[in-house]
N, C-alpha and C positions, 0 to 999 in steps of 0.2 A: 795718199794713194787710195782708190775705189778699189770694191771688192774686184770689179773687174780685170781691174791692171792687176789685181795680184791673182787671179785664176789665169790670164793670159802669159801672166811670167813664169808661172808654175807648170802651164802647158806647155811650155817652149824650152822646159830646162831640158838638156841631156838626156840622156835614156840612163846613162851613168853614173847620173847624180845621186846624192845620197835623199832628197826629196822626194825624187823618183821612183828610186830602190824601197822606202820606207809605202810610197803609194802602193807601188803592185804587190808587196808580201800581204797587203792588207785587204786585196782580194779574196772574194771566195770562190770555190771550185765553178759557180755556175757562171761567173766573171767572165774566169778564165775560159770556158766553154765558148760564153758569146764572143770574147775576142777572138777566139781560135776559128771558130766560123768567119768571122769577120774579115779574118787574113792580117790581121794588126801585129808582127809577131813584136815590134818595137814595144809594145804595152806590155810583153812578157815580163817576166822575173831578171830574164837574162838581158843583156841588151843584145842589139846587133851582133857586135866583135865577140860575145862568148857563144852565139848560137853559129856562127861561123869556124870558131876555134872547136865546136865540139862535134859539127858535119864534117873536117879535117879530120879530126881524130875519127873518127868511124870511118871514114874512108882510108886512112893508114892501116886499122885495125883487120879492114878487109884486104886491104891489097895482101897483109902478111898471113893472113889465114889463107889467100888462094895461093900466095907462093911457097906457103908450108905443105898445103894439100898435093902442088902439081911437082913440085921435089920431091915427096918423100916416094919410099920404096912399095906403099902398100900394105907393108909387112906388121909394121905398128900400128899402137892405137891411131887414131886420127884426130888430130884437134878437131876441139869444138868450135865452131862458129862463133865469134864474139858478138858481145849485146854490144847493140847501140847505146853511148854514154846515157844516166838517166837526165832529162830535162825537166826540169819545173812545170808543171800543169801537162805535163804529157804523161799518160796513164802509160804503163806496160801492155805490150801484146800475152793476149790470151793465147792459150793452149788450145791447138786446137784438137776437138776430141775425136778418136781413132773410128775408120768409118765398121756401122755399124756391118755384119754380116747380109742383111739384106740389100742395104744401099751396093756393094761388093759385086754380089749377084747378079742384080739391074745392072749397072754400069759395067758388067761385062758382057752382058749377052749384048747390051749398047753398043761394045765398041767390037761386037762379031756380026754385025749384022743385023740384031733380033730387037728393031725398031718397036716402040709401043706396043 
C-alpha cells in the first residue's frame, strides 16, 4: 500500500471512527477556527449525528423555557433561559456589558427625534 491509499483511506473513514475521533482531538484551537470558517462542521470533534442530537436538545430546552414562561402566573421567580448544550471548538457567548450612561442619553434623544 502507497502513502497515498493510506491518506485517501484515512480520508474517507467515518466521521465516527475511532481514527477520526483520535485526528480532530489533536487539533488546535486555530484548526478549529479555520474549519469553522470554512463551514466543515464534519471535521469537528463531534460528528454530524451529535451536533444534530445537541441543536434537538437546545431546541427542546427552549420550547420548555417558553412554555414555562407563557404558563406561569407572573407571580414567581421566572426561569432562566437555558444555555445552549456546550460544543467542542465553540467558545461561550460573552457578556455583554450594560450600556454605558452616555450611550443611554444619545440613544434617547435618537429615538425622540433629536437626530445628530
Amino acid at each position: 500500500m502507497t502513502w497515498r491509499q493510506l491518506r485517501v483511506l484515512i480520508q474517507h473513514l467515518p466521521p465516527e471512527s475511532s481514527t477520526m475521533t483520535a485526528l480532530r482531538n489533536a487539533l488546535s484551537p486555530e484548526e478549529y477556527e479555520r474549519q469553522r470558517k470554512n463551514g466543515r462542521p464534519e471535521e469537528g470533534r463531534w460528528s454530524l449525528a451529535e451536533q444534530l442530537l445537541a441543536g434537538i436538545t437546545d431546541a427542546l430546552q427552549e420550547i420548555q423555557y417558553i412554555l414555562a414562561v407563557t404558563n406561569s402566573d407572573g407571580k414567581g421567580r421566572r426561569p432562566r433561559r437555558p444555555e445552549p448544550l456546550p460544543r467542542p471548538g465553540v467558545t461561550t457567548r460573552k457578556q455583554r456589558e450594560p450600556m454605558s450612561e452616555q450611550a443611554a442619553e444619545r440613544l434617547f434623544q435618537l429615538i425622540n427625534g433629536g437626530a445628530a
